[in-house]
KOLPA-526114 format. One line per 2 residues: number of its first residue (from 1); their letters; for each residue x negated, y, z of N, C-alpha, C. Coordinates in pm, whole numbers. Layout:
N
NUM) a) X:Y:Z:X:Y:Z:X:Y:Z; ...
***
This chain:
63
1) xx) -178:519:2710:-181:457:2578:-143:563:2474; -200:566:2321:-158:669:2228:-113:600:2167
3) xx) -12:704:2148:90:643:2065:42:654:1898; 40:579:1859:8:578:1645:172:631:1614
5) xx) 102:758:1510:221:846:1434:183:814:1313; 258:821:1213:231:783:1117:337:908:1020
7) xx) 251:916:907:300:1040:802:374:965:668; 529:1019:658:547:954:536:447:962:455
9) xx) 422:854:350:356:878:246:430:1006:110; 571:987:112:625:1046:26:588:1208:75
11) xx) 562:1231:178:555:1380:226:377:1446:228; 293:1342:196:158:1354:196:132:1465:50
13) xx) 56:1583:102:3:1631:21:-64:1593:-133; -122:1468:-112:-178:1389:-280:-150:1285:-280
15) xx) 24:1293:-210:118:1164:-265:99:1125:-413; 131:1218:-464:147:1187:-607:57:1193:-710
17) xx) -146:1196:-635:-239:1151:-694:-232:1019:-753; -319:969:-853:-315:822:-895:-349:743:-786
19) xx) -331:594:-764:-342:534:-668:-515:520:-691; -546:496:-534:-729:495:-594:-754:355:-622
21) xx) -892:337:-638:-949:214:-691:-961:124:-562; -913:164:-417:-956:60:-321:-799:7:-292
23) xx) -730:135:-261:-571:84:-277:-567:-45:-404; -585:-20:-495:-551:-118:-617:-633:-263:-565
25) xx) -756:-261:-550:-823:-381:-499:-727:-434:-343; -738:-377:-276:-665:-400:-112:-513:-416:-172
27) xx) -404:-444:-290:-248:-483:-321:-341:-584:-399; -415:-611:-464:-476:-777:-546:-523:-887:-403
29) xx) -574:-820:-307:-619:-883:-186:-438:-925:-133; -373:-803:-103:-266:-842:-20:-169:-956:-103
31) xx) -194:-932:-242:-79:-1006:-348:-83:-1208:-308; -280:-1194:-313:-270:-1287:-307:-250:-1392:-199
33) xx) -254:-1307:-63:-225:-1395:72:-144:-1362:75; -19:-1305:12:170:-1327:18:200:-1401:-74
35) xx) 121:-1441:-150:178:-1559:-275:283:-1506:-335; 220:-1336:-405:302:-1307:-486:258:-1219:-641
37) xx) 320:-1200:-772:222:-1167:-840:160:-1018:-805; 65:-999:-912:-22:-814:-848:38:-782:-895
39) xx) 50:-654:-818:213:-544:-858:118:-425:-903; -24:-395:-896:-57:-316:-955:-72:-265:-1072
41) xx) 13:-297:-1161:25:-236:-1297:174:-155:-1285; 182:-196:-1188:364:-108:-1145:343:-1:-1023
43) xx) 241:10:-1015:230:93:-868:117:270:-972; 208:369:-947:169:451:-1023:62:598:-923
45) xx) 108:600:-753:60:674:-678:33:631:-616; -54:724:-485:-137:677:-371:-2:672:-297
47) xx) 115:744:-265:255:702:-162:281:539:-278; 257:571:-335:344:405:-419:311:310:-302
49) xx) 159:319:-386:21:224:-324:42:186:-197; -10:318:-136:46:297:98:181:194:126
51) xx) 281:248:54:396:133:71:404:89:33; 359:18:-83:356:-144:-102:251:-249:-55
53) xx) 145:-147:14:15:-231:107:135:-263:215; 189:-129:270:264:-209:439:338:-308:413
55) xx) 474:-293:290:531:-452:240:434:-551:231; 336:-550:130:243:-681:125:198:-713:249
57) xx) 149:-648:319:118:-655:466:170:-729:534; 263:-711:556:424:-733:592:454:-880:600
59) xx) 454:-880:449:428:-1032:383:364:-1135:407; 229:-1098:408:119:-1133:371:118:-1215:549
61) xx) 204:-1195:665:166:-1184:761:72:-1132:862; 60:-997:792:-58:-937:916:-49:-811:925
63) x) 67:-809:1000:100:-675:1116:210:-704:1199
***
């Protein structure tokens, strides 16, 4: 079995690019199956973005 590694986001080379346009759509998707408001006007990078998909995720129940 392989094991999944996973890279901080904070340590990612274009952490601190703007978040992209699918990240922003995929936290309006996750917002709304956690029944919570879109946080994308508060989410400023692609590390923002990545960790607040795994919270919403999280949330959202699906992982």
């Amino acid at each position: 079995m392989t094991e999944k590694i996973e890279k901080d986001p904070k340590t990612w080379v274009s952490g601190d690019d703007p978040m992209t346009g699918a990240q922003a759509s995929y936290l309006k998707t996750l917002s709304e199956q956690a029944g919570r408001p879109d946080p994308t006007s508060d989410v400023q990078t692609k590390a923002e973005a990545s960790e607040l998909i795994d919270e919403m995720r999280h949330a959202a129940g699906l992982d």
